[in-house]
N, C-alpha and C positions, 0 to 999 in steps of 0.2 A: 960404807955407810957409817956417818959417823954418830953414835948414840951415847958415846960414852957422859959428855957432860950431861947431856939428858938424864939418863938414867942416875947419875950420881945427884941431882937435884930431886928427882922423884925419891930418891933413900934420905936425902935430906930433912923434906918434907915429911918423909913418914918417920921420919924419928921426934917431932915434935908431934904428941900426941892432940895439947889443945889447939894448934893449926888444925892439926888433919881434922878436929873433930868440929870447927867450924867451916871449913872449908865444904865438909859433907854435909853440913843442917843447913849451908846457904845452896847448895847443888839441888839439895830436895825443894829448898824454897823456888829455885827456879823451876823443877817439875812441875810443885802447886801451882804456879803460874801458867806453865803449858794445860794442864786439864783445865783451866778457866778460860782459855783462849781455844782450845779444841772446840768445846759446848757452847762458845760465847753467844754465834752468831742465830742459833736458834733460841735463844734470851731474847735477844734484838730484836728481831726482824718484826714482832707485831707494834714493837714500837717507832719503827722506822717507816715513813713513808711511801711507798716507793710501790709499785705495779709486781702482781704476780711472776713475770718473765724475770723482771727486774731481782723478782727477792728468791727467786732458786738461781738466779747466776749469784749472786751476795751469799748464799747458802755454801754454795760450791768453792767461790772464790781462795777461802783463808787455807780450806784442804788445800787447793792446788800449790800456795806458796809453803804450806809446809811438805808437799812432797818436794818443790825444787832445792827448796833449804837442806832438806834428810841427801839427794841426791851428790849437793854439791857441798855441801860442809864439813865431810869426815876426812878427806884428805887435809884442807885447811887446819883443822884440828890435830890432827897426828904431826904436821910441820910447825905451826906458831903454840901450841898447848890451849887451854882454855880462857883465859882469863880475860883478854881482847874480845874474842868471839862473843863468849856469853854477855858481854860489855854491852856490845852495838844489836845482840837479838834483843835485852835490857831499855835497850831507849827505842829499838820499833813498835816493842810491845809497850811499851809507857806513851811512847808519841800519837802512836795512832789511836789506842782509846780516849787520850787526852781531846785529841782536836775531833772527835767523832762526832760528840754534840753538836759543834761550827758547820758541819759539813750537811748541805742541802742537796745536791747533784749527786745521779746514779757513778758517773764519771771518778766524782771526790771520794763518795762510798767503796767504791769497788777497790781504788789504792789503797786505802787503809786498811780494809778488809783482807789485800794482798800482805799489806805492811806487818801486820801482825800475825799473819798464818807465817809468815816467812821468819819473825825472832820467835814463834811458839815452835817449829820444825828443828830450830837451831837450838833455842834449849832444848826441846827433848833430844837431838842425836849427840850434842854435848854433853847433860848431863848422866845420859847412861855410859857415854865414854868414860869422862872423867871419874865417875864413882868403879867402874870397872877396874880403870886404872890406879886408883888412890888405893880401894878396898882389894887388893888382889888376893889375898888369902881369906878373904871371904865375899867372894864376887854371889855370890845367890844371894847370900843374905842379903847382901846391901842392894841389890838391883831391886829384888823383891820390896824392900822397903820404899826403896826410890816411886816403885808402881803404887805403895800405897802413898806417895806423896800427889802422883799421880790422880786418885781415884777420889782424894779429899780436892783438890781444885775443880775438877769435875762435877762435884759436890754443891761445891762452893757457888760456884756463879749463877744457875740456877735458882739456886735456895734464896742467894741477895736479892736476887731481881723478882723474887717472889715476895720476900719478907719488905723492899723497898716500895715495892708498888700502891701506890697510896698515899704513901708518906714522902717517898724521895723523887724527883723527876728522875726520866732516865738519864738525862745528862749529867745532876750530879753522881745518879751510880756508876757511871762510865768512870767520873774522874777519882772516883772512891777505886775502881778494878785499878785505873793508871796506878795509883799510890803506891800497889806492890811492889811492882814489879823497879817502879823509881825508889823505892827505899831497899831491894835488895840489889840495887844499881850503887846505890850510895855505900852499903855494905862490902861490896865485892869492891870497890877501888882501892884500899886500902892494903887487902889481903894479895899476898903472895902464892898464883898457881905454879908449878913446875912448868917448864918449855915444854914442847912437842918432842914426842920420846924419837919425833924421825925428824928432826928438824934440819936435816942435811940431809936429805933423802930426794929426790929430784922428783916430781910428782908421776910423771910415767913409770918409776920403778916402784911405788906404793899401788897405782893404779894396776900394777902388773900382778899385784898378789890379789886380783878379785880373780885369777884365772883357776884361782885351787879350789874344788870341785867341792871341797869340803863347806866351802861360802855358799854355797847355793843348796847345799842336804837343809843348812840352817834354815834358811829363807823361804823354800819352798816349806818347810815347815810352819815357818811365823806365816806364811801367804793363806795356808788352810786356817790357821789359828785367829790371825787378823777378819779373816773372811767371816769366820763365825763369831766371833766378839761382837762385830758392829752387826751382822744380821740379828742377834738374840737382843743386843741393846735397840735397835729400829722396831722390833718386830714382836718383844714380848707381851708389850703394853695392848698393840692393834691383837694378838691371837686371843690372849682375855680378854678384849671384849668383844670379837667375834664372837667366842665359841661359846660364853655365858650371858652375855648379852647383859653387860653391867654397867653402870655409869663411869665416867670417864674418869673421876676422883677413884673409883674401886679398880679399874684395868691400870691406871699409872703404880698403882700399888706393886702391880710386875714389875716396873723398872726400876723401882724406889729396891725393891728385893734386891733384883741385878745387880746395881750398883752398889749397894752395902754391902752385899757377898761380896762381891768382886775387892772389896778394899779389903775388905776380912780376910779373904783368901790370901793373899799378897800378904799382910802383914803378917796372920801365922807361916805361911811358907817362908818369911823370914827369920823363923826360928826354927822351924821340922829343918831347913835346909843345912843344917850345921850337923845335924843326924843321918840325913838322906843325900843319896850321892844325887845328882842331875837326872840321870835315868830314869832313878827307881821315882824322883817327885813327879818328871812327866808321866811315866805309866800311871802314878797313883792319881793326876790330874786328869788324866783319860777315863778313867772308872768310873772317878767323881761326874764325869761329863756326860758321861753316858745311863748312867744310874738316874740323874737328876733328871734328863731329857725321857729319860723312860717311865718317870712318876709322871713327869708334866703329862706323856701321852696319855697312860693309864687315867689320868684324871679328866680328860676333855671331856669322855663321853659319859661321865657322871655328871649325873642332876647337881649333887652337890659337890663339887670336885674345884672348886672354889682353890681353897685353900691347899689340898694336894698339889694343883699350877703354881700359886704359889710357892709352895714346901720345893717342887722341883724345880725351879728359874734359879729359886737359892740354891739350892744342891749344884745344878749346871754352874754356875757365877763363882762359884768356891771351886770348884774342877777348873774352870779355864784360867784364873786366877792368875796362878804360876808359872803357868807354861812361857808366855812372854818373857817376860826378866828371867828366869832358870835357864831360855837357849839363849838369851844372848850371854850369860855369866859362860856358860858353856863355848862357845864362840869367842870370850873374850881369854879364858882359859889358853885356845888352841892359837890364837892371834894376839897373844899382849903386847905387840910393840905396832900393830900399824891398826889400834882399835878402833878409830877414826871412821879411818876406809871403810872397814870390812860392817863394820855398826851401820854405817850409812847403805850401805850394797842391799843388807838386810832388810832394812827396816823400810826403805823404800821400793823394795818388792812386798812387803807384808802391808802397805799402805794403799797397794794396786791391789791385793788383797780382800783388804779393808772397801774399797769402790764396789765389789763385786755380791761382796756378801749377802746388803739388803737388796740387791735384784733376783740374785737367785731366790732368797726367801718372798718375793714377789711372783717369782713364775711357777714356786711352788703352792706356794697362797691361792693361786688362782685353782690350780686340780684338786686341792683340801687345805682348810687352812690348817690343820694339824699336821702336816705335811711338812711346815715352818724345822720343826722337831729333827728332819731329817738333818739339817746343815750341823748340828753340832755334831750329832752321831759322826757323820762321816767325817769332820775334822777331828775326832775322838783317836778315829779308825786311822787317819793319816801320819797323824802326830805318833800315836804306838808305834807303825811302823818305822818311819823316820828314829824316832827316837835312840833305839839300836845302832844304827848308824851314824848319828850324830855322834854318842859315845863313844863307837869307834876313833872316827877322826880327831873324837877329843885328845882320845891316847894316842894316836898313831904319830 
C-alpha cells in the first residue's frame, strides 16, 4: 500500500498553519450547509404544491440520497482526498435549490430533492473525514466544533424561511440557500486539499477493513444515539403540548431549547474535550441525558411543570450533544488512514438509526405519552455501556 506520498502531503499541509486554518473554516462551512439541506425540506413542503402522498415521499426523498451518499462516498474519499468530492456534493446542493423554483412536476421535485440529499450526505461524510484527518491531534475538539457548524445551518434555514415569509417569495429564498453553498464552491477551487491518505489502495482492501469488530462497537453506538437524537427532535414539541395542553408557539419552544442546547453542547464539549479523555466526555454525556430526561418526566405531571420540560429538553440536548463527533474522533483515532470508509460504515448505520427513533417514540406515544422519555434513557444506558469498549479498541 502505497501511502507514503499521501502522508508526506498531509505533513505538508499541516505545516502551513494559515492553509490549514482555512481549509477547516471552509469544511465547517460546508457542514453549515449540510444542516440547512437536512431541515430544508420541511421549510418547503407548505410551500410547494404538491398532494399529501406526494409531500411525505418529498419529505423522505433527500434522507434517502444522503444515506446512499454516507454509504458510498468514504472509500471514494480515502482514494482521491477531498477536494474533488466536496466540489461536485458543492454544485448538487447549489444546482438543485437553484432550479427548484422552475420546477412544477412531482417527478422534477423528487430529483432535486434526491440531488441535494445526496451533495448534503457527501459533505457531511467528507467533512468529518477531512477535519478528522487535518485535526488529528485534536480530533474531539474539532469534530465537536464541526457538529456546532452543524447545529447553526440547522438553525439557519428554518429561521430564513420564517423571517422571509412575507417579504421574500419562496423561490427567491431557495436562490438566496443556492448562494452558499456556490460561494463556498468558488472558495474551495482555489485551495489546496491533501490526496487520499490510500490513494493506491485498491478498493476491496479498504472495504476489507469494515470487517474489524471494532467498526461496528462504534456504530452500534451512534445507531442508539442517532435513534434518540431525531426521536427527542420529532417528538419534544408534540409531548408539550400533549401533556400541557399549550399553544403551538409555547410547545415549539421544546425544540427551539433542543436545538440551542444541542449547538451549546457541541461547542463547549469543544473545549472540556482537550481536558476530558473520549470516555470520560461520553459517561459525562450520559448523565447529562439521563438527568435531563428525568426532570422532563418529573415535570409532566405537574400543573405547572411548564418550564421544568423545558429546563429538561435543555439538560437532555447538552447530554447528547457530544456523543456524536467524540465516537467518531474516537474511531478516527483508531482508523487514521482509511477514515473515509470506516466514517461512512458508521454513520450510515447511525442514519438507519436515525429512521427508527421517531417511530419508536410513536408506539410509545401511543401507551403514554410521557413514555416518549424512555428513548433517551435507554440510549443514555447503551452508550455507557458501549463506551468502555469503544475505549478499549481505541487503545488496542
Amino acid at each position: 500500500m502505497k501511502t507514503g506520498n499521501s502522508a508526506d502531503a498531509l505533513t505538508a499541509a499541516a505545516s502551513d498553519p494559515a492553509a490549514l486554518g482555512a481549509q477547516i473554516l471552509l469544511v465547517n462551512a460546508c457542514m453549515f450547509v449540510f444542516g440547512i439541506v437536512l431541515l430544508l425540506m420541511g421549510s418547503l413542503l407548505p410551500a410547494l404544491r404538491v398532494s399529501a402522498a406526494h409531500a411525505g415521499s418529498l419529505g423522505s426523498l433527500p434522507l434517502a440520497g444522503v444515506l446512499i451518499a454516507t454509504i458510498v462516498i468514504g472509500p471514494v474519499f480515502d482514494k482521491a482526498g477531498a477536494k474533488l468530492i466536496l466540489a461536485v456534493s458543492l454544485v448538487l446542493v447549489a444546482g438543485a435549490l437553484a432550479i427548484m423554483p422552475w420546477l412544477s412536476t412531482y417527478p422534477a421535485l423528487a430529483a432535486a430533492a434526491i440531488a441535494y440529499g445526496l451533495g448534503g450526505g457527501i459533505l457531511n461524510t467528507v467533512a468529518n473525514a477531512i477535519v478528522s484527518v487535518l485535526r488529528a491531534s485534536s480530533r474531539a475538539s474539532s469534530l465537536n466544533l464541526l457538529g456546532f457548524s452543524f447545529s447553526l445551518g440547522a438553525i439557519a434555514a428554518p429561521l430564513l424561511m420564517s423571517v422571509a415569509h412575507g417579504r421574500l417569495s419562496s423561490a427567491a429564498t431557495l436562490r438566496l440557500l443556492a448562494a452558499a453553498p456556490a460561494l463556498i464552491l468558488l472558495l474551495l477551487l482555489p485551495m489546496r486539499f491533501p490526496p487520499g491518505l490510500r490513494a493506491g489502495t485498491p478498493p476491496r482492501v479498504l472495504l476489507r477493513s469494515l470487517l474489524h469488530p471494532a467498526i461496528w462497537i462504534f456504530a452500534t453506538l451512534l445507531l442508539f444515539e442517532s435513534a434518540n437524537e431525531n426521536c427527542v427532535f420529532v417528538w419534544a414539541g408534540k409531548l408539550t403540548a400533549d401533556i400541557f395542553d399549550v399553544s403551538g408557539n409555547r410547545a415549539d419552544l421544546a425544540l427551539v431549547a433542543v436545538t440551542v442546547a444541542l449547538g451549546a453542547g457541541r461547542l463547549l464539549a469543544s473545549f472540556v474535550s482537550h481536558r476530558l479523555n473520549g470516555r470520560a466526555l461520553l459517561l459525562l454525556s450520559c448523565a447529562l441525558l439521563v438527568s435531563g430526561s428525568g426532570i422532563a418526566a418529573i415535570s409532566a405531571p405537574a400543573h405547572n411543570g411548564y418550564a421544568g420540560m423545558i429546563a429538561g429538553f435543555s439538560i437532555l440536548s447538552l447530554g447528547m450533544a457530544p456523543i456524536f463527533p467524540t465516537t467518531l474522533a474516537i474511531a478516527g483515532d483508531r482508523f487514521p488512514s482509511e477514515t473515509g470508509t470506516v466514517f461512512g460504515a458508521i454513520m450510515a448505520v447511525a442514519l438507519i438509526g436515525g429512521t427508527t427513533g421517531p417511530m419508536l417514540g410513536g408506539w410509545l406515544a401511543a401507551r403514554s405519552t410521557v413514555e416518549v422519555l424512555c428513548v433517551p434513557v435507554v440510549a443514555a444506558v447503551a452508550v455507557a455501556l458501549l463506551a468502555p469498549f469503544a475505549s478499549a479498541v481505541h487503545h488496542g
